[in-house]
Backbone as CSV, one residue per row, in Angstrom:
resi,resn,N_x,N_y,N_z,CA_x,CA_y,CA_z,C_x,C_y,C_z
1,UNK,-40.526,-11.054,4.793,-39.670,-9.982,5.304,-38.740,-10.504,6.403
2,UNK,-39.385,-11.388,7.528,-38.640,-11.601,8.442,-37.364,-12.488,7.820
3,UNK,-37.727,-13.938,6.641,-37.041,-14.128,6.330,-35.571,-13.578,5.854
4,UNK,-35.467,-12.439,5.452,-34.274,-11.681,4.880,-33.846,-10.893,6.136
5,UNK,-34.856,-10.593,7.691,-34.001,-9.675,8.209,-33.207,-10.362,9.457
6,UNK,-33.894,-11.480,9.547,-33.360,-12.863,10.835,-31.699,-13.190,10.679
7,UNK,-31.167,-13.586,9.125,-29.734,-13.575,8.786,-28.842,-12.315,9.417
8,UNK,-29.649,-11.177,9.092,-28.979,-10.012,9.234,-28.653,-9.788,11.003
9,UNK,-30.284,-10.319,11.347,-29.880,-10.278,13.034,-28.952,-11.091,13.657
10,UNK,-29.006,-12.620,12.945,-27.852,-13.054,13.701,-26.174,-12.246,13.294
11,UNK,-26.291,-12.609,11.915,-24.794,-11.720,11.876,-24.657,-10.837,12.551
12,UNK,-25.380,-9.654,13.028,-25.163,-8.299,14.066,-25.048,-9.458,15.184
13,UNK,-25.734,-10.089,15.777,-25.182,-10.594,17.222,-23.840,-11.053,17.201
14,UNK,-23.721,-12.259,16.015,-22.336,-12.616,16.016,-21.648,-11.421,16.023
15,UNK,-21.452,-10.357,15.370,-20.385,-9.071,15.228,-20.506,-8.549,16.828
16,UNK,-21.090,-8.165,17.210,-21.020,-7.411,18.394,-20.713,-8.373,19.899
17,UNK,-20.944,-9.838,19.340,-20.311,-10.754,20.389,-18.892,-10.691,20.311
18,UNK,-18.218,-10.983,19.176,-17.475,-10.840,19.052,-16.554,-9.809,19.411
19,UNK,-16.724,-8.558,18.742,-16.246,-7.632,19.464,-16.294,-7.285,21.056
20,UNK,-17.409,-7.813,21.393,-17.112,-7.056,22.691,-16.386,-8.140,23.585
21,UNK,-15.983,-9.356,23.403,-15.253,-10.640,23.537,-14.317,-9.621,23.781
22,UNK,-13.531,-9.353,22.342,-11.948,-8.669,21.951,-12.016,-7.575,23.321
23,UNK,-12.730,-6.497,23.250,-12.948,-5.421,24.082,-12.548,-5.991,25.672
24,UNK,-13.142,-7.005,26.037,-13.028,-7.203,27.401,-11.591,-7.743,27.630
25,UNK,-11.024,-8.064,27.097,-10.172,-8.517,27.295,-8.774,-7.570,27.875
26,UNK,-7.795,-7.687,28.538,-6.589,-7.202,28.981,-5.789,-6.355,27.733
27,UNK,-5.409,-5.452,28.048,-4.839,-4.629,27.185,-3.737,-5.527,27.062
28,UNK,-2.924,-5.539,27.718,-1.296,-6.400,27.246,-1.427,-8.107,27.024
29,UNK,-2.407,-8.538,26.722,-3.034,-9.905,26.620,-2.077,-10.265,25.180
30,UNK,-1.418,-9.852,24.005,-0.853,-10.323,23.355,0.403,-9.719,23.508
31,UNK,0.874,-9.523,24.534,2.365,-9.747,24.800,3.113,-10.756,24.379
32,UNK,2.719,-11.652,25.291,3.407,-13.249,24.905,3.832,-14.078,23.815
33,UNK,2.247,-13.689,22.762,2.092,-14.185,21.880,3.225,-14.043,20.969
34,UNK,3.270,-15.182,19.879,4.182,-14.868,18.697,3.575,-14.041,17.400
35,UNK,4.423,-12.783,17.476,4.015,-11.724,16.917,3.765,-11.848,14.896
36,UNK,2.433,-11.639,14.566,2.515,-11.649,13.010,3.624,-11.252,12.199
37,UNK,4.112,-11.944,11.265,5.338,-11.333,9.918,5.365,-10.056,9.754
38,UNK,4.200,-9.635,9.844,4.126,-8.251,9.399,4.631,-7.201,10.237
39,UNK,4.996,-7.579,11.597,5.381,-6.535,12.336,6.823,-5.826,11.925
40,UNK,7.619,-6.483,11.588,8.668,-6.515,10.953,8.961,-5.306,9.791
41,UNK,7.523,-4.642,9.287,7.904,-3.968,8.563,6.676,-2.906,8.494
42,UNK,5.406,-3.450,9.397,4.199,-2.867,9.678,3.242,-3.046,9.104
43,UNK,2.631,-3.299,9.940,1.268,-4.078,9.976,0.375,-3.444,9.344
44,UNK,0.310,-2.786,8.063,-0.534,-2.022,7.289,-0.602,-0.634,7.928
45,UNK,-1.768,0.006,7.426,-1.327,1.814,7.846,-2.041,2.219,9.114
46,UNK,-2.785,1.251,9.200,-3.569,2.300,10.966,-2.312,1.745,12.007
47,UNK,-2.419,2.360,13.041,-1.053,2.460,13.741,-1.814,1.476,14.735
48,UNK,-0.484,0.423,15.190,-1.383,-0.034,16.507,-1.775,0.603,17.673
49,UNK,-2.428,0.051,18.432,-3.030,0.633,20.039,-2.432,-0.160,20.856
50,UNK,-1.279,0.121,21.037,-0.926,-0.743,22.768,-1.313,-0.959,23.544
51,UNK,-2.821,0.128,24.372,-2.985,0.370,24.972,-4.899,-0.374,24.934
52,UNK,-4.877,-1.123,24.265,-5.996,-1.658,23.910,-6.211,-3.134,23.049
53,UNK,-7.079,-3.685,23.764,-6.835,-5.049,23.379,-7.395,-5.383,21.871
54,UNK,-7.800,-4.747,21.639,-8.029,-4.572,19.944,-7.001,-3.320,19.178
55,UNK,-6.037,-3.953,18.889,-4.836,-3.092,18.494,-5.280,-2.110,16.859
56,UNK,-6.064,-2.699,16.076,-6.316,-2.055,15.226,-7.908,-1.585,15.477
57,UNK,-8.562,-1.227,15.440,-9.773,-1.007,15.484,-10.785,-0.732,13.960
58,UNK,-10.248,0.020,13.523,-10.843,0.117,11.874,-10.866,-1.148,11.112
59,UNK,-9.868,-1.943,11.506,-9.486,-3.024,10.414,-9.974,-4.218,11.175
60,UNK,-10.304,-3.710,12.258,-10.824,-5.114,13.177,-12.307,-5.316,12.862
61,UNK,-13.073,-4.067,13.119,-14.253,-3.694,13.028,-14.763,-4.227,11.533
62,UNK,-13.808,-3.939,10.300,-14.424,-4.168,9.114,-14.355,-5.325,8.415
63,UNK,-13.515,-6.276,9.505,-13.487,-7.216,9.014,-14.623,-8.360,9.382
64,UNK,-15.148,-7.952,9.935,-16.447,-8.395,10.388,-17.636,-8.268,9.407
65,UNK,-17.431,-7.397,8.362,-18.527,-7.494,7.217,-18.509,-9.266,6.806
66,UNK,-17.349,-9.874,6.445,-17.434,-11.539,5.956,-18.253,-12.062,7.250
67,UNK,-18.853,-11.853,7.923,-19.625,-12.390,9.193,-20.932,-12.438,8.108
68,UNK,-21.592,-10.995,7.914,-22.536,-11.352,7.080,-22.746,-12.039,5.700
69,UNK,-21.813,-11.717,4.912,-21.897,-12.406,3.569,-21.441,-13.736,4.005
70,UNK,-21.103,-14.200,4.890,-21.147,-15.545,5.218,-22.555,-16.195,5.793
71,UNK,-22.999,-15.473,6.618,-24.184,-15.804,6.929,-25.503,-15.995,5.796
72,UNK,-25.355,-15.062,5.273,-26.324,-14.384,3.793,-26.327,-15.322,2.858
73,UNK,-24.850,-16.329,2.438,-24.732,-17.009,1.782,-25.180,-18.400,2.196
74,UNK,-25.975,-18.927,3.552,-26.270,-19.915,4.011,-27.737,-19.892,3.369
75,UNK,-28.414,-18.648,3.424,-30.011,-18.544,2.811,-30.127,-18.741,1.463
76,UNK,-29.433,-18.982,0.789,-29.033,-18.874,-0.819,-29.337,-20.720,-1.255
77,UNK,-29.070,-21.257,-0.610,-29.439,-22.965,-1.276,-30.687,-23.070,-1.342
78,UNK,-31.637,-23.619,-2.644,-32.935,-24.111,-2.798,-32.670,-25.150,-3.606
79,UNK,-33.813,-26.542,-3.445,-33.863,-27.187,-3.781,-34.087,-27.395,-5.502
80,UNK,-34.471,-26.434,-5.936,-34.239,-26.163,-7.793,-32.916,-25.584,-7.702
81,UNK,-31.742,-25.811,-6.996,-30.685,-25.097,-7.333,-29.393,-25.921,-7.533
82,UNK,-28.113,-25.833,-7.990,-26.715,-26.448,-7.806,-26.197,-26.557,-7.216
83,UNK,-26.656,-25.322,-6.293,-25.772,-24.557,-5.121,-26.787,-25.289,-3.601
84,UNK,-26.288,-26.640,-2.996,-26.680,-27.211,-2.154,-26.633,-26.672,-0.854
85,UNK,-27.546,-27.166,0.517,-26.660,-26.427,1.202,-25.624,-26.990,1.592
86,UNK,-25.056,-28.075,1.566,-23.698,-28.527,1.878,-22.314,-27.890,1.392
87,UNK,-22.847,-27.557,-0.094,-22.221,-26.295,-0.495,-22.049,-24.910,-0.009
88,UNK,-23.685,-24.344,0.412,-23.575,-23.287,1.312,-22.889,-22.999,2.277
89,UNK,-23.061,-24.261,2.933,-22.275,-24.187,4.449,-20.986,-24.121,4.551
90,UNK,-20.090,-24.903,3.288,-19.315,-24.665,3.210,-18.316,-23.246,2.902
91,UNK,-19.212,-22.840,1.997,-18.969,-21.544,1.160,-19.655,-20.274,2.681
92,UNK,-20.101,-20.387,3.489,-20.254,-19.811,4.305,-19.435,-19.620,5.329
93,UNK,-19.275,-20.699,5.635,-18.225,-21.027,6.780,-16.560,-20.542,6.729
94,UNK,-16.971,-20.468,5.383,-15.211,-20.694,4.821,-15.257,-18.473,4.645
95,UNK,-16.699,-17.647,4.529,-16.581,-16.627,4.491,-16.095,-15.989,5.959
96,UNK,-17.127,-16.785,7.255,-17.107,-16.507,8.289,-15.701,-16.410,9.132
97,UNK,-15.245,-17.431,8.565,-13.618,-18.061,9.107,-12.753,-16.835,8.663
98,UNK,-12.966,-16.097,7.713,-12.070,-14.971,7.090,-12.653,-13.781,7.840
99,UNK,-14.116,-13.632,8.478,-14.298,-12.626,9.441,-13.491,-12.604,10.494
100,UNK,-14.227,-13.796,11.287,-13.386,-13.995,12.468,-11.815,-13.762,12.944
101,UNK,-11.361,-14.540,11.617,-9.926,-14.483,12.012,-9.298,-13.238,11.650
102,UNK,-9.701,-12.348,10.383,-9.432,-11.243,10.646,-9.227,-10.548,11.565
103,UNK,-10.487,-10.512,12.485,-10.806,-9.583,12.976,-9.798,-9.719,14.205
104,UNK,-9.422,-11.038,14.680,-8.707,-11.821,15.202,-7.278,-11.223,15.242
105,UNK,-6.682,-11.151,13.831,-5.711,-10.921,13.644,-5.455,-9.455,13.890
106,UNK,-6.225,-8.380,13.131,-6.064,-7.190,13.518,-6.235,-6.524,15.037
107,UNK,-6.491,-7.595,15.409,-7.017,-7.056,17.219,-5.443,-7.355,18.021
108,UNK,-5.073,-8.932,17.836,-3.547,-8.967,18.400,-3.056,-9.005,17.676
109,UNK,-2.409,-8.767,16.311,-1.205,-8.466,15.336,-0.377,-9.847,15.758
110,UNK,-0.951,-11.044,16.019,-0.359,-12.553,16.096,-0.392,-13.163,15.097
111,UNK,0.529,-13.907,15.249,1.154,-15.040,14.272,-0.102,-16.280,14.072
112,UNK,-1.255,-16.754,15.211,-2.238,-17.048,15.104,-3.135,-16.531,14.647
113,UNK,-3.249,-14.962,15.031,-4.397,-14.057,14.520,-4.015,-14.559,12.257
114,UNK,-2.741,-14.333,12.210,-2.302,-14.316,10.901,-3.221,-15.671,10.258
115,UNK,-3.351,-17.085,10.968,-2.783,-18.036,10.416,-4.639,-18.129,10.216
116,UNK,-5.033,-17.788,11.236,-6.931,-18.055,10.929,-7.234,-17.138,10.008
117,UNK,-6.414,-16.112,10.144,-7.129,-14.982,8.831,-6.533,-15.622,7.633
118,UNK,-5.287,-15.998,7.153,-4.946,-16.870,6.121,-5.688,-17.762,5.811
119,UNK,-6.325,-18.925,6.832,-6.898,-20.206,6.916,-8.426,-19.505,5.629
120,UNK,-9.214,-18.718,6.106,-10.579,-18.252,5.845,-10.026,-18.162,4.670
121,UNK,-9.360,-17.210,4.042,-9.214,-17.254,2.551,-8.936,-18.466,1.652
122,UNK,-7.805,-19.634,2.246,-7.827,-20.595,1.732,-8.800,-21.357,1.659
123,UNK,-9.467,-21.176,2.573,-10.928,-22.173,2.432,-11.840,-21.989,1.964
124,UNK,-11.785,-20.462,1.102,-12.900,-19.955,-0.006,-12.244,-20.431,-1.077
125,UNK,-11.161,-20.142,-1.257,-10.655,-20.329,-2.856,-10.506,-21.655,-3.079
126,UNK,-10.109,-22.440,-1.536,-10.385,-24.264,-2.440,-11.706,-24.725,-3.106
127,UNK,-12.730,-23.925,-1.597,-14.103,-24.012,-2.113,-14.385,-23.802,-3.924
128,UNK,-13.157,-22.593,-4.233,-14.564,-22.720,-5.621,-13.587,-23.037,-6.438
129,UNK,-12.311,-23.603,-6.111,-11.734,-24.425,-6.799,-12.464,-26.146,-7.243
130,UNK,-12.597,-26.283,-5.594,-13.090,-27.718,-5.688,-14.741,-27.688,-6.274
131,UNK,-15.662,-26.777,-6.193,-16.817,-26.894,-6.929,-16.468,-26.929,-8.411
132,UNK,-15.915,-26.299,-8.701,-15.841,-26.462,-10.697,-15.316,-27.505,-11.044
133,UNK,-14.169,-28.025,-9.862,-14.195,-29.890,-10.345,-15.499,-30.450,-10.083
134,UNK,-16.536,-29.990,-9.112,-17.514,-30.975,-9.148,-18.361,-31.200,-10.185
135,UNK,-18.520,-29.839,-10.505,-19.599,-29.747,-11.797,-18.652,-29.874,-13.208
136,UNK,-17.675,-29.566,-13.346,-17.053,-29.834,-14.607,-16.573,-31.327,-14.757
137,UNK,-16.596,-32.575,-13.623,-16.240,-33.790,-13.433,-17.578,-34.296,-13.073
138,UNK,-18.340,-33.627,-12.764,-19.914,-34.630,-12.209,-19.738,-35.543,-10.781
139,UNK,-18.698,-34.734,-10.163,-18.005,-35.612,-8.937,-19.119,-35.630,-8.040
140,UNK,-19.691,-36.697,-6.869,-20.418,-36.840,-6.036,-19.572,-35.563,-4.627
141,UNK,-20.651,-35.077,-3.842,-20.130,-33.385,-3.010,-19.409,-34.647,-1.985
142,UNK,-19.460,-35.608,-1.505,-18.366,-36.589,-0.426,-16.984,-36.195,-1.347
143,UNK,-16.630,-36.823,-2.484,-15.423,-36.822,-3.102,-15.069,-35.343,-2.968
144,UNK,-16.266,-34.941,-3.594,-15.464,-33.132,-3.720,-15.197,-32.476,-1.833
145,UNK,-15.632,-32.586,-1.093,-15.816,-32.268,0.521,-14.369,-33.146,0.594
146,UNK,-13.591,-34.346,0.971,-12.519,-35.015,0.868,-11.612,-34.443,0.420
147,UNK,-11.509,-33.579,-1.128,-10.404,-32.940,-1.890,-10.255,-31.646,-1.156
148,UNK,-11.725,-31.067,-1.064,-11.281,-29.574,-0.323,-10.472,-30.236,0.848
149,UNK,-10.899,-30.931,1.973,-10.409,-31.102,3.215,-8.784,-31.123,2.798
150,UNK,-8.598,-31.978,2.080,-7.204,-32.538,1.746,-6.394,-30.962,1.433
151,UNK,-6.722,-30.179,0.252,-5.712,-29.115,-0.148,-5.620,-28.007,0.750
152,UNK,-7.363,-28.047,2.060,-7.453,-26.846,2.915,-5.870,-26.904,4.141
153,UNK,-5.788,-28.508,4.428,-4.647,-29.034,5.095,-3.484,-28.462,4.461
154,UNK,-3.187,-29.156,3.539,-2.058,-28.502,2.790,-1.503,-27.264,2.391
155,UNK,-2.765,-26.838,2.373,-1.818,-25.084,2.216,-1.926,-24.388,3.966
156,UNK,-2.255,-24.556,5.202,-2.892,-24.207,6.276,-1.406,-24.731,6.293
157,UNK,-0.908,-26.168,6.161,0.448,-26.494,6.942,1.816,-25.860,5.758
158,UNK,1.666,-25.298,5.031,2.499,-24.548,4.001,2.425,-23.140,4.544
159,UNK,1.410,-22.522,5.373,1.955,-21.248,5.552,2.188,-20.999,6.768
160,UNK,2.273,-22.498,7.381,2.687,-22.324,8.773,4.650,-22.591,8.389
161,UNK,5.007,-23.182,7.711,5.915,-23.856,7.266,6.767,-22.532,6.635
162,UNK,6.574,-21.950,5.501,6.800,-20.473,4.972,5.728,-19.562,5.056
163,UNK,5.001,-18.934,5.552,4.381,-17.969,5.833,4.264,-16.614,4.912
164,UNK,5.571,-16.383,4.737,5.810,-15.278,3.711,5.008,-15.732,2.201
165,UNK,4.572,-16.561,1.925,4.325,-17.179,0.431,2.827,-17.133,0.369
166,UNK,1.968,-17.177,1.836,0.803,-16.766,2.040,-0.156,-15.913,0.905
167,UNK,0.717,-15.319,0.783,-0.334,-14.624,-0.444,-0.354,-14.481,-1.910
168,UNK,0.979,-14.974,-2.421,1.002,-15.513,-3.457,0.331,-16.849,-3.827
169,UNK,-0.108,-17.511,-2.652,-0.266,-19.115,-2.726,-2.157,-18.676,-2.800
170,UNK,-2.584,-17.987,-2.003,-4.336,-17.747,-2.484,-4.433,-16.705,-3.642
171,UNK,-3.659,-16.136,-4.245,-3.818,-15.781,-5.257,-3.642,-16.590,-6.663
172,UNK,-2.712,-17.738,-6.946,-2.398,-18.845,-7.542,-3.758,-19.206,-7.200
173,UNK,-4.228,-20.165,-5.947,-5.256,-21.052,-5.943,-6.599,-19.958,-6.520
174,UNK,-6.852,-19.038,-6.285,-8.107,-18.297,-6.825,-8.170,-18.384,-8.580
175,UNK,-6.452,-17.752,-9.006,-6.579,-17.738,-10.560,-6.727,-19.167,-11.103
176,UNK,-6.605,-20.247,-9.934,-6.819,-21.221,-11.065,-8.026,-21.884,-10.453
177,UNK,-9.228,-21.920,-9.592,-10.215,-21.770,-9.781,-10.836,-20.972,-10.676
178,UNK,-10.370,-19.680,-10.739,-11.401,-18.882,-11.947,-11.221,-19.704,-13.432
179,UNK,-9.951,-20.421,-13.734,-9.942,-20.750,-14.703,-10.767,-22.362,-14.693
180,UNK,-10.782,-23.143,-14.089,-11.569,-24.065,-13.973,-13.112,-23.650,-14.084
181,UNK,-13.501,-22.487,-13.327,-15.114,-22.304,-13.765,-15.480,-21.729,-14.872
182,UNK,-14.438,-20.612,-15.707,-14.436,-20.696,-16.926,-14.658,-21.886,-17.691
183,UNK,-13.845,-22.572,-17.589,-13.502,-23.836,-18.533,-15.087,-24.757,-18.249
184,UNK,-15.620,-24.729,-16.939,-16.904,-25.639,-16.457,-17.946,-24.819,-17.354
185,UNK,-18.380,-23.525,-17.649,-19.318,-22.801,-17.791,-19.238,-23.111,-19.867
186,UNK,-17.805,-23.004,-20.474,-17.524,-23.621,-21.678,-17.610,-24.775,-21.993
187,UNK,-17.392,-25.583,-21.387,-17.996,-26.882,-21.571,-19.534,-27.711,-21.316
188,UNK,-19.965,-26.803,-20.408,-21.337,-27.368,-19.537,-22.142,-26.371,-20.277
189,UNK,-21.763,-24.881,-20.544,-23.076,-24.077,-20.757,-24.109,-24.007,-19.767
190,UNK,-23.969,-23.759,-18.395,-25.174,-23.286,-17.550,-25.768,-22.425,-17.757
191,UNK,-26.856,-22.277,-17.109,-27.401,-21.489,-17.459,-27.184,-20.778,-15.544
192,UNK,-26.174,-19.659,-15.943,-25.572,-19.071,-14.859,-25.846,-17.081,-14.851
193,UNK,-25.738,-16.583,-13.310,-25.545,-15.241,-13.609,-24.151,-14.847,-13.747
194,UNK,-23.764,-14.931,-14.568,-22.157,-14.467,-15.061,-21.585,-12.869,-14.216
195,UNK,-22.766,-12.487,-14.666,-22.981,-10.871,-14.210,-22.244,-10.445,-13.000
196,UNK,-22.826,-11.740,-11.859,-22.762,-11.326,-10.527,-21.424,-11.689,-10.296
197,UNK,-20.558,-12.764,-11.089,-19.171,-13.036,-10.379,-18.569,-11.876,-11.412
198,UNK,-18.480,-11.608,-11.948,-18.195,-10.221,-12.612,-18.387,-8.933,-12.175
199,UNK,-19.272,-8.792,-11.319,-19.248,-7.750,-10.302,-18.332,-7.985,-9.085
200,UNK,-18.752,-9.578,-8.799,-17.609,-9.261,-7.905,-16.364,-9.079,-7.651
201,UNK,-15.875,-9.617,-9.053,-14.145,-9.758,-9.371,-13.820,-8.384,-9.647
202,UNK,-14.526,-7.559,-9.965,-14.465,-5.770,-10.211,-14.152,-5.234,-9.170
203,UNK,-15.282,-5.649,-8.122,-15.035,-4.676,-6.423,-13.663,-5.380,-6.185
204,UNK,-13.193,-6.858,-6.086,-12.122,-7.100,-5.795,-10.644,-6.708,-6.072
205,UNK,-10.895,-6.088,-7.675,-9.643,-6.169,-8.381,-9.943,-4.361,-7.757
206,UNK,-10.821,-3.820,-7.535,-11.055,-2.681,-7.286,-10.525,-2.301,-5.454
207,UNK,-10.357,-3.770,-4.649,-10.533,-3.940,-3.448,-9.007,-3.649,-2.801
208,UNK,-7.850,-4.634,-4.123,-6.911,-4.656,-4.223,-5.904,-3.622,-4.616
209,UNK,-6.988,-2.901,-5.591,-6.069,-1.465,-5.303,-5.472,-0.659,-4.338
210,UNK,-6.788,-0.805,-3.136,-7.182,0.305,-2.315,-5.610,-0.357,-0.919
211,UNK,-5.659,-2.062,-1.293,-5.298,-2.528,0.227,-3.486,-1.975,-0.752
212,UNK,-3.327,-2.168,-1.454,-2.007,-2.217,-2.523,-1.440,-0.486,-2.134
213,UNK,-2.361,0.615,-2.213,-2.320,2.021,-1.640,-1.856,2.182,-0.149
214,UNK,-2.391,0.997,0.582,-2.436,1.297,2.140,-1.594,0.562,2.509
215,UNK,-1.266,-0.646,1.587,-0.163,-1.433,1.896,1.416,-0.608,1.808
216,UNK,1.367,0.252,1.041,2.299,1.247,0.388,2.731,2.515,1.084
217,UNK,1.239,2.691,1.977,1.850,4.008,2.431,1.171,5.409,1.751
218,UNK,0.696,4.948,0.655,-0.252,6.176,-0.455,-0.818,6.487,0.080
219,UNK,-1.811,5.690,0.364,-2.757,6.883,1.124,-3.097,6.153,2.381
220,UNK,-2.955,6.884,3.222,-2.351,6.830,4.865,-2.513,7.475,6.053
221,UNK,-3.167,7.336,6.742,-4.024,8.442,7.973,-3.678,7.606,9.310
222,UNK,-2.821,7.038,9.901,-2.199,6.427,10.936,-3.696,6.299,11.765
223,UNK,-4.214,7.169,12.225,-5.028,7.238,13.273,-6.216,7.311,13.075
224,UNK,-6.636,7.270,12.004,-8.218,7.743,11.332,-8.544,6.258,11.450
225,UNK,-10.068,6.810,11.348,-10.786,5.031,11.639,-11.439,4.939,9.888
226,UNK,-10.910,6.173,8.919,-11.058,5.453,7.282,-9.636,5.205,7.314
227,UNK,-9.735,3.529,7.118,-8.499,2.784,6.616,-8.346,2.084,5.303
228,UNK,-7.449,2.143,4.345,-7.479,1.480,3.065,-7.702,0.178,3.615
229,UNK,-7.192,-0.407,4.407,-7.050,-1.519,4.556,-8.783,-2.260,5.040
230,UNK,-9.487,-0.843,5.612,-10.699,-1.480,6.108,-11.393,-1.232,5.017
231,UNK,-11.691,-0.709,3.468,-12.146,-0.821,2.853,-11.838,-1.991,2.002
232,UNK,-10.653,-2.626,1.791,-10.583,-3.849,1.064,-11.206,-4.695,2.164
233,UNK,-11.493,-5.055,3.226,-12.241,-5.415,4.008,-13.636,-5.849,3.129
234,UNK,-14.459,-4.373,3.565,-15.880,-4.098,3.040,-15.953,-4.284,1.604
235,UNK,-14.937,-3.969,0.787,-15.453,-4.538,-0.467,-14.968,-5.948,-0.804
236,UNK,-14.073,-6.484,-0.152,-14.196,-7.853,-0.081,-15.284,-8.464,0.233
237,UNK,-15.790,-8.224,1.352,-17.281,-9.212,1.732,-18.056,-8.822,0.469
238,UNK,-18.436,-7.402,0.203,-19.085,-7.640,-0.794,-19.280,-8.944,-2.266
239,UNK,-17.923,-8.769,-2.876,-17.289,-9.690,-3.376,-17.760,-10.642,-3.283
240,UNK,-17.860,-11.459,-1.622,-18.052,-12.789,-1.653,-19.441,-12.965,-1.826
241,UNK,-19.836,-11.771,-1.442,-21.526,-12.194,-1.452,-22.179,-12.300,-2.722
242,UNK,-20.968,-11.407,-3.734,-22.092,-11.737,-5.193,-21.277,-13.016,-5.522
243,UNK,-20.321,-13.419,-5.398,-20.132,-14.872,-5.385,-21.045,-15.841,-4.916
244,UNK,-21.494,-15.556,-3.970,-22.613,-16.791,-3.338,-23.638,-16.818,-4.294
245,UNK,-24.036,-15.051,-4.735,-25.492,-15.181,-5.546,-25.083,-16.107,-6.980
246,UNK,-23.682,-15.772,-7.366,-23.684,-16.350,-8.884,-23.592,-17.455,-8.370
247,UNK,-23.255,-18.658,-7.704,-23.512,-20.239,-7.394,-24.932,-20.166,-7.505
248,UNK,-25.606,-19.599,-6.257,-26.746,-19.830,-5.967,-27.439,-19.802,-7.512
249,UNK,-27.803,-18.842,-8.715,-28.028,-18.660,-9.300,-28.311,-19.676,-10.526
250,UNK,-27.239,-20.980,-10.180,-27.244,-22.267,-11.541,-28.520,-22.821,-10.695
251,UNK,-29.586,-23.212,-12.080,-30.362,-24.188,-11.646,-29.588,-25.384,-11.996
252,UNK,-30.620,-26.446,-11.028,-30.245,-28.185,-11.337,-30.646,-28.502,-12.955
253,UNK,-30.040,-29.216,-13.791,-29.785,-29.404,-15.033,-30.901,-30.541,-14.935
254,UNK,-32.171,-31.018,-15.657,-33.096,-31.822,-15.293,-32.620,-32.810,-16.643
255,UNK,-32.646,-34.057,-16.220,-32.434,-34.642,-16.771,-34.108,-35.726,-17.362
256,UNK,-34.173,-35.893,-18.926,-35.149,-36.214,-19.454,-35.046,-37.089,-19.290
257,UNK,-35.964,-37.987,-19.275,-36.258,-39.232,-19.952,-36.641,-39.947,-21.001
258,UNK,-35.612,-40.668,-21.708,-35.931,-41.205,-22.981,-37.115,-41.303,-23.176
259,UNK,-37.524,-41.140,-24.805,-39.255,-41.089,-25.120,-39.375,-42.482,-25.844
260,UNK,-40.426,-42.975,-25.213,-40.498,-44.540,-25.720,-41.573,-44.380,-27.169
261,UNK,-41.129,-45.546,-27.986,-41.854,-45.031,-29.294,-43.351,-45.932,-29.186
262,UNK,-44.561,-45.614,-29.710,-45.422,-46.146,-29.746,-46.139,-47.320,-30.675
């Protein structure tokens, strides 16, 4: 029992450290700063708070769910499994980084807040880009850890460079991871839970509606703390977390040993 509820406790500490970090801080503390792209045309539908150093609050707050499915996804590596923890950590870290900086971003509406909340997503989708080369190439996790590092650089200095392209560019890198683990699962035949990344690509494509509504203006409550935008949040983490379970889920492929004849 304790095992499953210890993850959960640290993630609540991390969340509420965090926040109350943001909280203490000076109301006009991102004055200075260089203001996110988005201001330009508005920063999604909850209205900011000037008057508070966490300018969004709904969207700040929910972005803190990837705190846990990042964490959650560190308990997921066993030694009968594919899913290492070097993998974990990665695939964790890379969830956490999309909490943080969220939460980051929605608190000062900065051009930094932007670039860590960008960063976290790119560093999931190289992640399961670069795993289906590992297992569909049999690559050693150094080579594959090297390639992520290499493309996490490259797109991190591409949306500092054009910024606006940000989200076309993790949507490209995701569709063509999905198609690489397709192509790994057709060729290799694991023995995988299909199920669970299929649930999660549902809440997502389901996630994307909701942020696509709020991005729009559809449905829209300026001041309410239910935000479209904080539900693609929450069903994003979800998302990632049945992602972790379907990795976690491949066993190690045991390899026989020739039978000597008598």
């Amino acid at each position: 029992m304790m095992k499953r509820v210890f993850p959960l406790l640290i993630a609540l500490a991390l969340t509420m450290i965090t926040l109350g970090a943001l909280a203490s801080l000076p109301a006009d503390i991102w004055t200075d700063w260089r203001p996110a792209t988005c201001l330009t045309h508005g920063c999604f539908c909850e209205a900011p708070n000037d008057g508070n150093p966490i300018r969004q609050m709904a969207n700040t707050v929910s972005s803190l769910g990837y705190i846990f499915s990042g964490i959650a996804a560190l308990t997921l590596s066993k030694k009968t499994q594919r899913f290492s923890f070097g993998h974990a950590a990665i695939f964790g870290a890379s969830s956490m980084t999309i909490g943080a900086g969220s939460a980051f971003y929605h608190a000062s509406l900065t051009f930094a807040g932007q670039f860590f909340d960008v960063l976290g997503m790119f560093m999931l989708a190289t992640f399961m880009l670069t795993y289906a080369f590992e297992r569909l190439w049999d690559l050693r996790f150094v080579t594959t850890f090297a390639i992520y590092l290499v493309i996490v650089l490259l797109l991190s200095a591409l949306q500092i460079v054009l910024p606006d392209t940000r989200r076309f560019v993790f949507a490209a890198v995701l569709l063509v991871a999905l198609f690489f683990e397709a192509r790994y699962r057709r060729r290799k035949t694991p023995v995988i839970a299909v199920d669970k990344l299929r649930l999660g690509l549902a809440l997502l494509a389901v996630a994307y509606g909701v942020w696509m509504l709020d991005t729009a203006r559809i449905f829209c409550l300026e001041t309410s703390l239910v935000q479209g935008h904080a539900v693609w949040h929450i069903l994003g983490a979800a998302s990632v977390w049945l992602t972790a379970r379907y990795y976690a889920s491949e066993a190690v492929a045991l390899k026989l040993a020739p039978m000597r004849s008598v």
